[in-house]
Backbone as a ProteinNet text record, in pm:
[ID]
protein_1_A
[PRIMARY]
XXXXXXXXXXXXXXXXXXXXXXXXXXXXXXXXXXXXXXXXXXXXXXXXXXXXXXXXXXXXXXXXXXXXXXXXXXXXXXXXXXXXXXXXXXXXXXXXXXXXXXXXXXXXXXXXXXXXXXXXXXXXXXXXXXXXXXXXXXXXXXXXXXXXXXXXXXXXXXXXXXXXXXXXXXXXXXXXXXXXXXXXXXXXXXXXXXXXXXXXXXXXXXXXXXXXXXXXXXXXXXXXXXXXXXXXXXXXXXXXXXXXXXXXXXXXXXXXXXXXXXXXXXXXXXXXXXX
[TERTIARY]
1481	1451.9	1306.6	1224.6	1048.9	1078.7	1129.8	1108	1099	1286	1329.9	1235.2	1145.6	1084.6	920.1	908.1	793.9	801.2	930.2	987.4	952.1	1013.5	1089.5	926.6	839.1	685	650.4	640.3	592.9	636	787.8	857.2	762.4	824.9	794.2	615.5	525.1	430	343.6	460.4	389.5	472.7	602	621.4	561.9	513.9	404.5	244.9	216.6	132.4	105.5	250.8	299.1	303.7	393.9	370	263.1	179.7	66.4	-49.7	-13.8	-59.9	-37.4	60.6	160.5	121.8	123.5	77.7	-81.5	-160.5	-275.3	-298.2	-234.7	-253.1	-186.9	-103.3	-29.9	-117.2	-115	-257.5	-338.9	-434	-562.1	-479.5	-379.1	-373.9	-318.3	-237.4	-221.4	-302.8	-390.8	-478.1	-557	-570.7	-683.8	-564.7	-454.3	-348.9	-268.9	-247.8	-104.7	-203.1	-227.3	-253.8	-226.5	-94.9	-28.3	28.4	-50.9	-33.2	-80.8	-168	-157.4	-31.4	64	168.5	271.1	239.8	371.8	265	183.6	147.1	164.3	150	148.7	305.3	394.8	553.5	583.6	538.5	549.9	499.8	398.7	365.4	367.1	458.7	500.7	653.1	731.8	840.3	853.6	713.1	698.8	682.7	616.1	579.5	691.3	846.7	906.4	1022.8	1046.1	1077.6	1065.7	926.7	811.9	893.9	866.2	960.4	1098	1162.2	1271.3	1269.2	1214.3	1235.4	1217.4	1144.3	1149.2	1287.9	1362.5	1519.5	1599.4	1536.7	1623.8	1627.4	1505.9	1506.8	1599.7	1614.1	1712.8	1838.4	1875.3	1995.7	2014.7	2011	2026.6	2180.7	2254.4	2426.1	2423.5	2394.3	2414.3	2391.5	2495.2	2468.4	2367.3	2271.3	2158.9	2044.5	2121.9	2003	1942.4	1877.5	1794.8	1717.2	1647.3	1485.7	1373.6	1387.8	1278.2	1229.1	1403.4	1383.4	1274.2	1386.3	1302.3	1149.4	1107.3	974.5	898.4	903.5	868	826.6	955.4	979.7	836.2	853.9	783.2	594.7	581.3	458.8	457.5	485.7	451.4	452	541.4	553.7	449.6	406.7	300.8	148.6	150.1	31.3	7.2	136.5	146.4	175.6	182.3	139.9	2.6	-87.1	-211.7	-307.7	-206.1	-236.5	-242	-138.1	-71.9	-178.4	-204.9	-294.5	-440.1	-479.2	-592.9	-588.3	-478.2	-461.3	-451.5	-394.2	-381	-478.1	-577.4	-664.5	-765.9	-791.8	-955.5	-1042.6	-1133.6	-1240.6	-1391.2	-1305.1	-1464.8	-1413.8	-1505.1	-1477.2	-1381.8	-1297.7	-1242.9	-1303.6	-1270.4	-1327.4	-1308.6	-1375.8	-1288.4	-1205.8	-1215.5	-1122.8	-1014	-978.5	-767.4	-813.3	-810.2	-829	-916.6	-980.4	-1050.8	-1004.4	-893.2	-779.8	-676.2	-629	-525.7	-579.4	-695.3	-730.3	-773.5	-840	-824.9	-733.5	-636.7	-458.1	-447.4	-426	-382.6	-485.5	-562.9	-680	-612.3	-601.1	-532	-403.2	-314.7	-168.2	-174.7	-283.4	-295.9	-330.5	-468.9	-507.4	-400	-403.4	-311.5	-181.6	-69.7	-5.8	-65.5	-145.7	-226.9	-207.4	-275.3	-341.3	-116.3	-49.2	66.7	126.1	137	185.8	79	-54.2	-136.6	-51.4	-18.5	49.4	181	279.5	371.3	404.2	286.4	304	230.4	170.3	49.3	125.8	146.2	195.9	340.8	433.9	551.5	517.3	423.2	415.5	331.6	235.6	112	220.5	337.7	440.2	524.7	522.8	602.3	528.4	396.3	285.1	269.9	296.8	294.7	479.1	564.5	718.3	734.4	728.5	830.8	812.7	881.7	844.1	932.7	838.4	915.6	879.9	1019.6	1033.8	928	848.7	760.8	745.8	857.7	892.6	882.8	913.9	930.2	768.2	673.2	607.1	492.3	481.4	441.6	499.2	653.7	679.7	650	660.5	628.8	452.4	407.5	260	249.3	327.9	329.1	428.3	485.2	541.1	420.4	347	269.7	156.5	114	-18.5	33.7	174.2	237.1	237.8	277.4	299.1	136.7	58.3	-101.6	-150.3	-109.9	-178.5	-148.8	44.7	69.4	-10.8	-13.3	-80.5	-201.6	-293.3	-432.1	-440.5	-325.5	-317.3	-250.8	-210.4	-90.4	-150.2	-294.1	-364.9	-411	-460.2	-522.4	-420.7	-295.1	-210.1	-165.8	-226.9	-130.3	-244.6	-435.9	-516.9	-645.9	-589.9	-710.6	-842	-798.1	-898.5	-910.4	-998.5	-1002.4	-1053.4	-1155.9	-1220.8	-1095.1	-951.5	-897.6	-872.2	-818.9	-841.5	-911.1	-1108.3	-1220	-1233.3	-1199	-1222.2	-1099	-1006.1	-919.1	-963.3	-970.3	-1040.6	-1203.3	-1270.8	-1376	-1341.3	-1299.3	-1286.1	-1144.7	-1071.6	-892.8	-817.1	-853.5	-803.1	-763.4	-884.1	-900.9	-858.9	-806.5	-780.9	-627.5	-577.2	-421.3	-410.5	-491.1	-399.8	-393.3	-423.7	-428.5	-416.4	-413.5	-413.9	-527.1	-575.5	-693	-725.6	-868.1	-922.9	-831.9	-796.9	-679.3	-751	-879.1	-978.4	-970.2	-994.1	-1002.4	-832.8	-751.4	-621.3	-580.7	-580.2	-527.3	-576.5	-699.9	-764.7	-787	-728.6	-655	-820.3	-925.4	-1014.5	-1004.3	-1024.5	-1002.3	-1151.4	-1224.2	-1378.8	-1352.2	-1235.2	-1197.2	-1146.5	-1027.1	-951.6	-1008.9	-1114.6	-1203.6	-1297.6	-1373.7	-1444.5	-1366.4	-1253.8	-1157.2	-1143	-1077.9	-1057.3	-1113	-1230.4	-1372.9	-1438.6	-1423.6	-1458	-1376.7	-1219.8	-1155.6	-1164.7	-1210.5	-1194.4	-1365	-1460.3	-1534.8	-1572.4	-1423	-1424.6	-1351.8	-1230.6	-1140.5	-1247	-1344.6	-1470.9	-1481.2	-1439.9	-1419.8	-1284.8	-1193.1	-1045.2	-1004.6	-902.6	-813.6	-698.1	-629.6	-541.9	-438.4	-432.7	-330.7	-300.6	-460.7	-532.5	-492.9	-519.9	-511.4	-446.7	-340.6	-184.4	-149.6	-177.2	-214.8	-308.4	-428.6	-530.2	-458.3	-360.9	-279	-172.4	-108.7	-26.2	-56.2	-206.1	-286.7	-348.9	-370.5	-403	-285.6	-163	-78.9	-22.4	-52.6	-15.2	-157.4	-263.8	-367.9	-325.9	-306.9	-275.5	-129.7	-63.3	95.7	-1.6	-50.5	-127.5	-207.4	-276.7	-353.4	-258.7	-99.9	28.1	19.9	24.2	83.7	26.5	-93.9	-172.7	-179.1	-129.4	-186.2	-33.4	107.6	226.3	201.6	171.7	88.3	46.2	-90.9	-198.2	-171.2	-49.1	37.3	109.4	158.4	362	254.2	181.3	108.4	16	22.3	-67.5	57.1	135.1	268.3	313.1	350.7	356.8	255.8	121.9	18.8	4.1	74.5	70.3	151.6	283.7	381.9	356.7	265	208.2	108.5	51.8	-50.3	23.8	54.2	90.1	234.4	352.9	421.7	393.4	312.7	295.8	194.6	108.7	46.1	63.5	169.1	302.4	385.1	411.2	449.5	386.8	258.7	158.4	118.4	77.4	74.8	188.4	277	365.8	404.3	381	363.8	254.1	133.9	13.5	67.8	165.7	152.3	237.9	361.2	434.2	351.7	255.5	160.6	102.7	15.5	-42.1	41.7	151	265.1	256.5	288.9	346.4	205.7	65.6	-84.2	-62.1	-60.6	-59.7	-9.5	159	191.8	233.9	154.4	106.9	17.8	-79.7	-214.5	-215.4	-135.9	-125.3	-21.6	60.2	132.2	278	263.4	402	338.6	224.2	257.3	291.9	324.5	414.3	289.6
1713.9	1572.6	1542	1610.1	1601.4	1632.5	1710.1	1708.3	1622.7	1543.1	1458.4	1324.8	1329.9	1191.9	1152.8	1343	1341.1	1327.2	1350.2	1341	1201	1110.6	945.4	882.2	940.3	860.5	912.2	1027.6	1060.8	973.8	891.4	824.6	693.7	664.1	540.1	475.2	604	592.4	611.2	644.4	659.4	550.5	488.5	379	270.8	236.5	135	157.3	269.5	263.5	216.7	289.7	241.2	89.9	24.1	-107.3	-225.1	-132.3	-196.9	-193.8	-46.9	-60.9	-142.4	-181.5	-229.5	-418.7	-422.6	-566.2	-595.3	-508.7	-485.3	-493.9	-465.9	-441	-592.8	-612.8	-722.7	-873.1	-863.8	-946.8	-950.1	-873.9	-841.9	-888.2	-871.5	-879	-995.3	-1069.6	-1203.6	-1352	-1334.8	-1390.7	-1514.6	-1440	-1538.3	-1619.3	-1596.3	-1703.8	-1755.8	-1697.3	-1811.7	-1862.6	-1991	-2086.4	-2117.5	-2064.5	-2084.5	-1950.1	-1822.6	-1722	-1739.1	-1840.5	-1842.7	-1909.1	-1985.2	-2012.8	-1917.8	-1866.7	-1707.5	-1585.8	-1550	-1446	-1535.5	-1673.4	-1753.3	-1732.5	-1774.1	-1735.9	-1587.3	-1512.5	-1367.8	-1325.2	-1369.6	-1328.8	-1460.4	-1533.3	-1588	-1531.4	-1457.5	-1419.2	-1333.5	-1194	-1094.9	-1082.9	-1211	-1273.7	-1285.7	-1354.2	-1391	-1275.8	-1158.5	-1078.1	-945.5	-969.1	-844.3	-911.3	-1053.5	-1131.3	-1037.1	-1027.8	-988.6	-872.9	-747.4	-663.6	-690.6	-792.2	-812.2	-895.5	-970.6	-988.2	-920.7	-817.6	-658.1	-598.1	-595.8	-539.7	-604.8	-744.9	-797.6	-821.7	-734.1	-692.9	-509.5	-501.4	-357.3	-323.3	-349.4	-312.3	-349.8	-378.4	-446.6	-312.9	-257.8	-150.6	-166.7	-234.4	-245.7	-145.5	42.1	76.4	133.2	249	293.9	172.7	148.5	89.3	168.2	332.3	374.8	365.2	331	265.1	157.1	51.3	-89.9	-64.7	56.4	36.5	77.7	149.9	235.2	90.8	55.9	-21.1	-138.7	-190.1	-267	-262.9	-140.3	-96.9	-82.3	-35.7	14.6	-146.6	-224.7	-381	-460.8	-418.1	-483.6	-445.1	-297.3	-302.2	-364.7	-370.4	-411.2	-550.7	-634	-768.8	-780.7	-714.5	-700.2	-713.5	-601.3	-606	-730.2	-791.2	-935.1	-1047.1	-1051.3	-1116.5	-1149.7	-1035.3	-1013.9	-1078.1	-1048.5	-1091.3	-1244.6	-1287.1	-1429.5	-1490.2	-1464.7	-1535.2	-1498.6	-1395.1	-1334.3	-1292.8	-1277.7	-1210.9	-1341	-1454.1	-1569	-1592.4	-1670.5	-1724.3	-1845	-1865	-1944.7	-2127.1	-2185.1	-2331.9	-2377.3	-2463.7	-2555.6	-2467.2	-2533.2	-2508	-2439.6	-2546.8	-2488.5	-2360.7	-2326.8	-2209.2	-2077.9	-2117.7	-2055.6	-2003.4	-2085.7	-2023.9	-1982	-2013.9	-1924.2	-1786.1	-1759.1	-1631.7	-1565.5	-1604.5	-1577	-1491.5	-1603.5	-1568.3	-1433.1	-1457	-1306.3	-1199.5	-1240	-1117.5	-1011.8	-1146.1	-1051.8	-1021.8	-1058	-993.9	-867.2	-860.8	-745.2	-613.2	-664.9	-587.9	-552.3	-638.4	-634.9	-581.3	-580.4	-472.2	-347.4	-278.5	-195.1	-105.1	-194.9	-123.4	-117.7	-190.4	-175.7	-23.2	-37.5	107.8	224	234.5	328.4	379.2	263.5	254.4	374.7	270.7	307.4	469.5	511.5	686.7	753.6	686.4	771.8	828.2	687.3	661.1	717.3	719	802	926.4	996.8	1167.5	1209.3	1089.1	1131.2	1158.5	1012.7	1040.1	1189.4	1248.5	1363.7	1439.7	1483.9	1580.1	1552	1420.1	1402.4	1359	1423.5	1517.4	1405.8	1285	1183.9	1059.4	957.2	812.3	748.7	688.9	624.2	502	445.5	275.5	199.5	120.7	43.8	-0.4	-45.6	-120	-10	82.7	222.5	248.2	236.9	335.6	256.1	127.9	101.6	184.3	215.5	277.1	426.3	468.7	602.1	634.1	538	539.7	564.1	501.6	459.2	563	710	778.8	899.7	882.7	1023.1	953.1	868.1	813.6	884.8	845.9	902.5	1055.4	1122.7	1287.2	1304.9	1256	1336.1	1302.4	1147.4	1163.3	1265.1	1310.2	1409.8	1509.7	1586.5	1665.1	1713.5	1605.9	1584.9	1574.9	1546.8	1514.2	1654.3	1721.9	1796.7	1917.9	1935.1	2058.5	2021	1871.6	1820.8	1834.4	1817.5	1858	1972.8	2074.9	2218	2299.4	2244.5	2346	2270	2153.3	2096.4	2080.9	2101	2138.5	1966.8	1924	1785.7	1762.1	1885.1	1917.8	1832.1	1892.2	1818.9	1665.6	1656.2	1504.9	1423.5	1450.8	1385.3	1391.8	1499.9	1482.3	1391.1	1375.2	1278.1	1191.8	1082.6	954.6	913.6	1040.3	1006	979.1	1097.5	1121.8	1022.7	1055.6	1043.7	889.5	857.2	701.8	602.2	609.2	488.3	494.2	665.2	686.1	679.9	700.9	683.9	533.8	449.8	331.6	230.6	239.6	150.1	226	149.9	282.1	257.6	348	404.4	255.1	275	139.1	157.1	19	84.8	120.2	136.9	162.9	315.4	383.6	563.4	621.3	535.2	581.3	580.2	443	405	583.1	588.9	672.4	839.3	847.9	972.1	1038.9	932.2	1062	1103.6	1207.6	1348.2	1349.7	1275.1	1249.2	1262.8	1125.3	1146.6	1241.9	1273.2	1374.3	1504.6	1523	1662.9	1704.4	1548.9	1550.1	1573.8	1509.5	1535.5	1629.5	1714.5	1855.4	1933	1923.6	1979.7	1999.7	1874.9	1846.7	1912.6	1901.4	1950.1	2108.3	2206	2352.6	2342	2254.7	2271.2	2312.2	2164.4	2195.8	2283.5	2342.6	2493.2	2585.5	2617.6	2684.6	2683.7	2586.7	2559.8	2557.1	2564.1	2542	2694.6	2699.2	2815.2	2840	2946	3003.8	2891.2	2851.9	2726.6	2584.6	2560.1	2415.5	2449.3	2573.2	2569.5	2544.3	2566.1	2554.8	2434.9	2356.3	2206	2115.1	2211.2	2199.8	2200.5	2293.8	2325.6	2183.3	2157.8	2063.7	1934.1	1864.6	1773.8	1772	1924.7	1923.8	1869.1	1923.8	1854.5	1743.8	1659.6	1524.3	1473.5	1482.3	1425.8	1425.2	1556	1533	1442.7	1433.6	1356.8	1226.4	1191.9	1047	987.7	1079.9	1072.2	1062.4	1079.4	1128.1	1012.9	916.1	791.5	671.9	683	613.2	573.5	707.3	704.9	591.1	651.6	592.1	400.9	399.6	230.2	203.4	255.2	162.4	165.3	279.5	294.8	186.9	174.8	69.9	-51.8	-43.7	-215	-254.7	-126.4	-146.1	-212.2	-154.2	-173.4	-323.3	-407.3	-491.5	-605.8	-577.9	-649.5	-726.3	-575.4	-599.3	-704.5	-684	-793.7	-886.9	-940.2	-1041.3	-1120.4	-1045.7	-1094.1	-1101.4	-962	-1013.7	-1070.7	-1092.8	-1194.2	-1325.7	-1388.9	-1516.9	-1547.2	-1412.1	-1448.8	-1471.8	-1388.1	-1403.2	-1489.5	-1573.9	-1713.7	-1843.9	-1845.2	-1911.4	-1880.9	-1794.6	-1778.3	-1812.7	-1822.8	-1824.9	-2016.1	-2058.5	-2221.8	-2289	-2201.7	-2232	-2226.8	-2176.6	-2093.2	-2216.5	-2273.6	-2361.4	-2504.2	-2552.3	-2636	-2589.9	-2508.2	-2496.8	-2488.2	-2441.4	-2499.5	-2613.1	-2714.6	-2857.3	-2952.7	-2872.1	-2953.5	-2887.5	-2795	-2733.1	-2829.1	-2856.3	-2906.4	-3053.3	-3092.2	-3240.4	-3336.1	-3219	-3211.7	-3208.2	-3165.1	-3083.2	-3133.7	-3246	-3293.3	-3202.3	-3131.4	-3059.7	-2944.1	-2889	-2818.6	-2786.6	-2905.2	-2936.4	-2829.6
-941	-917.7	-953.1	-942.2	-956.7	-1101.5	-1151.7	-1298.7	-1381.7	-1342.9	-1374.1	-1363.2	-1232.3	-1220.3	-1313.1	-1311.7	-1428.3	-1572	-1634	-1764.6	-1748.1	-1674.1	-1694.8	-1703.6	-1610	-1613.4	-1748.8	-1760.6	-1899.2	-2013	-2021.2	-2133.5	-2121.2	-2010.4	-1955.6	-1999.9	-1960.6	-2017.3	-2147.5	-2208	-2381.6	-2448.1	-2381.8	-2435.4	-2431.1	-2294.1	-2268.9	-2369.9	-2376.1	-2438.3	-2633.1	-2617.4	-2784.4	-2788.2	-2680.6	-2736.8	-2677	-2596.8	-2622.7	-2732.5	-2776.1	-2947.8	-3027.2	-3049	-3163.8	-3110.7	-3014.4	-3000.1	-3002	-2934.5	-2987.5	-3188.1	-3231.7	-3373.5	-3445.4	-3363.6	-3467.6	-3430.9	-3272.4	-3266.8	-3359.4	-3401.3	-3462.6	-3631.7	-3629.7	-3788.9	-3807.4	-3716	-3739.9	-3695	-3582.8	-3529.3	-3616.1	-3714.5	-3823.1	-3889.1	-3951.7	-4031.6	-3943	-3835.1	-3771.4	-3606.8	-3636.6	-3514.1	-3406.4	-3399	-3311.3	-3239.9	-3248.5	-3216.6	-3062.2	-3036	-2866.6	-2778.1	-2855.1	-2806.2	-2767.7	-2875.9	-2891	-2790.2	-2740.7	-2687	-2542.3	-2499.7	-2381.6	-2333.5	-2395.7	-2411.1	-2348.6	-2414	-2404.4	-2253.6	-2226.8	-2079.4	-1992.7	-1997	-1894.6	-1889.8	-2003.1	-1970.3	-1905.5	-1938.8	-1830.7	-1723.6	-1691.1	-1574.8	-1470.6	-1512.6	-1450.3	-1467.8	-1595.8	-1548.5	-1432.9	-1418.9	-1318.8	-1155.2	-1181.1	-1027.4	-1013.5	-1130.1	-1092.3	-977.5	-973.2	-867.7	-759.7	-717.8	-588.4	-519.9	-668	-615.8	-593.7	-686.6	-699.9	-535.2	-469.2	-358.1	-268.6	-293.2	-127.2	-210.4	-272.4	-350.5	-366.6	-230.4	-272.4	-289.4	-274.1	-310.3	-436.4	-515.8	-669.3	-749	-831.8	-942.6	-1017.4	-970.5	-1109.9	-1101.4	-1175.8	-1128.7	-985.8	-967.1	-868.1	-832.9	-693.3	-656.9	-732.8	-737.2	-762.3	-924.6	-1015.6	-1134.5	-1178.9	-1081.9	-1091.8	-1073.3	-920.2	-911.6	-1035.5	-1120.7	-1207.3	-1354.7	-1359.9	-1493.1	-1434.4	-1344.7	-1260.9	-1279.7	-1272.3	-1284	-1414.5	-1520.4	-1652.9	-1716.1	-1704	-1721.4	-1707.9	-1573.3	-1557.4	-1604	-1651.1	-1739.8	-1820.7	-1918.1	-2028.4	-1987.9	-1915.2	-1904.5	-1872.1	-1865.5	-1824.5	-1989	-2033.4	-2193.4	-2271.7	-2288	-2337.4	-2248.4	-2139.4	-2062.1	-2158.4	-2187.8	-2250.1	-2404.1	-2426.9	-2560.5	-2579.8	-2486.5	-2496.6	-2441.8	-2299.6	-2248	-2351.3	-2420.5	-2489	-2415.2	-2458.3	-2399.6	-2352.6	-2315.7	-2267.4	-2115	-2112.2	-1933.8	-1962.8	-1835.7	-1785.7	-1805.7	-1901.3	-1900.1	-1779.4	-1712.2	-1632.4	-1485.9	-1373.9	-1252.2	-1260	-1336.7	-1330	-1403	-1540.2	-1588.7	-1523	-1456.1	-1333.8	-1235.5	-1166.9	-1088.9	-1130	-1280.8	-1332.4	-1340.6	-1391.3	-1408.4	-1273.6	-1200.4	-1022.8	-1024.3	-1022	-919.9	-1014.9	-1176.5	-1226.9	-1185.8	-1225.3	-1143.6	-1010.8	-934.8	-767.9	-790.8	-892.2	-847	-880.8	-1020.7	-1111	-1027.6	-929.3	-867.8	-734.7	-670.9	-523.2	-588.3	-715.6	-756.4	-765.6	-853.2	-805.6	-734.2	-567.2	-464.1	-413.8	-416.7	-381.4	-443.5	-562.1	-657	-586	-541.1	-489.1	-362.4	-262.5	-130.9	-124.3	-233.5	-261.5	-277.1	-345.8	-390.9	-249.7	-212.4	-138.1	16.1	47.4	224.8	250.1	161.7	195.3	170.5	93	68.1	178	244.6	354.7	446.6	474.7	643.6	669.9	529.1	552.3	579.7	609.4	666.3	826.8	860.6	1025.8	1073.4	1002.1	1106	1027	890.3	894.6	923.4	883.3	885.1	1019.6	1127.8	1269.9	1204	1307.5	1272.9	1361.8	1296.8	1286.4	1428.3	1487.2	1608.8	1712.5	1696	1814	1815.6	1753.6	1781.4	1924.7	1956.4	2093.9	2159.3	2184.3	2316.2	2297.5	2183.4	2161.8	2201.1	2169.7	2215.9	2385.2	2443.1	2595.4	2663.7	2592.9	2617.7	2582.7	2485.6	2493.6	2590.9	2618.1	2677.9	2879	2944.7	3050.8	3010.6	2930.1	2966.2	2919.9	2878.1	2886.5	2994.8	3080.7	3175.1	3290.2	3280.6	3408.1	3363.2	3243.6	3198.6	3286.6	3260.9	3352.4	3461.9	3517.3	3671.6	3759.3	3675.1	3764.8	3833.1	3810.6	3882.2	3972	3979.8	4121.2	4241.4	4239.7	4373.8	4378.1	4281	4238.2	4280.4	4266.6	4268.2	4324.7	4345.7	4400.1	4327.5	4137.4	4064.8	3954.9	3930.3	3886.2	3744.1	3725.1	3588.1	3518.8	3469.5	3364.8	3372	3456.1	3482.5	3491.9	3510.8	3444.7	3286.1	3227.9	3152.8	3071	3085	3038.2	3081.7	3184.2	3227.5	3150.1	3094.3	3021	2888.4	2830.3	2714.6	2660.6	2733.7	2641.4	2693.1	2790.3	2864.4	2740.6	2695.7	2563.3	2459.2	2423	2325.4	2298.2	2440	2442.1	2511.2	2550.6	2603.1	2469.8	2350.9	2255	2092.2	1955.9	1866.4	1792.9	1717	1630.8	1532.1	1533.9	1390.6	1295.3	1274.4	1121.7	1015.8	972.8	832.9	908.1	1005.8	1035.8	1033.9	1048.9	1044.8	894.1	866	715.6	601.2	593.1	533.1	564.4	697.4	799	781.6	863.9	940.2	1009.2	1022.6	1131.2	1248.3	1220	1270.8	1423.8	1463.7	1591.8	1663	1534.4	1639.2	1661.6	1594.1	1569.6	1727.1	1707.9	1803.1	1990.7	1975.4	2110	2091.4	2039	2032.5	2084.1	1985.3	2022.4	2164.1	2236.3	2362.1	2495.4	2425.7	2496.6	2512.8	2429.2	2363.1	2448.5	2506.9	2543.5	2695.7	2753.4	2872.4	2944.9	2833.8	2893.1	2962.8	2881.4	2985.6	3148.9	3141.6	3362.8	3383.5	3286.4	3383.1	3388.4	3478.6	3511.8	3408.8	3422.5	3336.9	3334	3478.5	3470.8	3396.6	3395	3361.7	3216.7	3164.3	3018.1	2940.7	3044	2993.4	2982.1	3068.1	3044.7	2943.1	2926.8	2836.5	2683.4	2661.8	2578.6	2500.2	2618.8	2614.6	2556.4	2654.6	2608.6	2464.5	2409.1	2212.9	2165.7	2220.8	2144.9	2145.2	2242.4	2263.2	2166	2189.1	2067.4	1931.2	1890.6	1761.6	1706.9	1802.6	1825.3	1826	1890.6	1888.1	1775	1699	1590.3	1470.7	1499.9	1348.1	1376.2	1510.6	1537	1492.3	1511.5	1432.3	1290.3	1195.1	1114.4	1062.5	1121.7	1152.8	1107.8	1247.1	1248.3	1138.6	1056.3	1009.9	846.3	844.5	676.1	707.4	770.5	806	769.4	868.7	852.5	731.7	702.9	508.4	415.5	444.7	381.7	366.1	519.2	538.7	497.7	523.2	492.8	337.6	228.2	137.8	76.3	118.6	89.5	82.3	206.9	243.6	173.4	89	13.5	-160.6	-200.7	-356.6	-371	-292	-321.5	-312.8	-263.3	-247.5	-347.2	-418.1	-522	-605.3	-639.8	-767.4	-751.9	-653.7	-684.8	-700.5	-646.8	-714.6	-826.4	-885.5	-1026.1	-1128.7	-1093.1	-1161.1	-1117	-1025.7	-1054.5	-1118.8	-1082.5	-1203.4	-1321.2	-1370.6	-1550.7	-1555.8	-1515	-1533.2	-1605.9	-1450	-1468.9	-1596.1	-1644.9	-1734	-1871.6	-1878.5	-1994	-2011.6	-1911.3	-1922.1	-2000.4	-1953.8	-1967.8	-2105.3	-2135.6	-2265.9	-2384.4	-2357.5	-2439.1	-2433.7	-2329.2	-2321.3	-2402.6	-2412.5	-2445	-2583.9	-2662.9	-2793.5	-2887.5	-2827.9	-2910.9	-2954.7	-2853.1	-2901	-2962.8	-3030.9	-3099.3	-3252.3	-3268.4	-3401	-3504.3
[MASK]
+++++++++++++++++++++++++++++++++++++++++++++++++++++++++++++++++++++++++++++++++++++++++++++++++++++++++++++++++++++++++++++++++++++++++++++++++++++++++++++++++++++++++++++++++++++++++++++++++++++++++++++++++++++++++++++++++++++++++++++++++++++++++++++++++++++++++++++++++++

């Protein structure tokens, strides 16, 4: 299956590159005699435009034979370079005249990018969830939070009526309270620093020094509810990268894509048709 998925990028990506050659070149060689070569490169990437939309219909169509998702995602991305390409070709290389053209190029700017950082997401955050046991549903992980935050606190608590000994249980009320009643900055999770969980550790492997054979065992228990807390986090601040994203480049890609309309209609308002 990895083979298979490195062959298909490998195609996928020397085809894109070929025909961004080939339009690169035919540009350059027709540019100076045909006038109307910005109509035909404008055409061209507004069609890509509204084919690139397509996968995201593709997604709330998942029973439809059309094709894997991980297809579409693929075709999706290589598409959209190469509308990136065609972009260039048709806008050129000056600034933006004027407002409107200002925010047309804006909006493509961010879908270009905010696709991007999505395709980064996409590869990164499902290969990171399989290093912490696997991907939990989005919605579970409050209570799952509020299930390890109760067994660290018996943890801490259970020597004070067993030994009359409190060391672990200060040091949870100093150290660990805060760390289990809420979850991690999403910029130290998102990016999985270990800064925090190092330093608890650390602290904890500091204060075993005063506990008993017993406490340790507890001491024990409590590493592993931290690092269970720190998978959880990281759980959270991927899911909600995820989500966040949606949030931002679909609605960009449909504004852009009512800009380009508008800017058709001024186009050939403006211009007489064309003729």
């Amino acid at each position: 299956m990895t083979h298979r998925l490195a062959l298909r990028r490998l195609v996928l990506g020397a085809v894109t590159l070929a025909a961004a050659a080939a339009a690169v070149w035919q540009h350059a060689r027709l540019q100076a005699t045909h006038p109307l070569l910005p109509y035909a490169t404008g055409w061209l990437l507004f069609a890509l435009m509204l084919g690139l939309t397509a996968y995201n219909a593709r997604k709330k169509l998942p029973f439809l034979p059309l094709f894997s998702s991980r297809l579409w995602l693929q075709l999706h991305v290589y598409a959209g370079l190469f509308t990136a390409v065609v972009y260039g070709l048709h806008a050129g290389c000056r600034v933006p005249a004027g407002w409107f053209e200002g925010i047309l190029a804006a909006l493509f700017a961010l879908v270009t990018v905010s696709g991007l950082v999505g395709w980064w997401l996409s590869r990164q955050v499902p290969r990171r969830l399989t290093t912490v046991g696997g991907e939990v549903l989005y919605e579970r992980i409050p209570i799952i939070r509020r299930q390890l935050r109760l067994q660290a606190e018996a943890a801490a608590l259970q020597a004070i009526p067993e030994h009359g000994a409190t060391t672990l249980a200060d040091f949870y009320n100093r150290d660990l309270s805060a760390y289990f009643a809420g979850p991690q900055p999403f910029w130290r999770s998102i990016f999985s620093t270990r800064r925090r969980l190092n330093l608890l550790l650390g602290s904890l492997a500091e204060t075993r020094r005063y506990l008993t054979a017993s406490e340790n065992a507890n001491a024990d228990r409590l590493a592993d509810l931290i690092r269970q807390k720190d998978a959880l986090d990281f759980q959270r601040s991927s899911q909600l990268a995820l989500k966040a994203w949606l949030f931002v480049h679909i609605p960009l890609t449909y504004a852009l894509l009512l800009y380009s309309v508008v800017h058709v209609v001024l186009v050939y308002a403006f211009s007489g048709g064309a003729r």
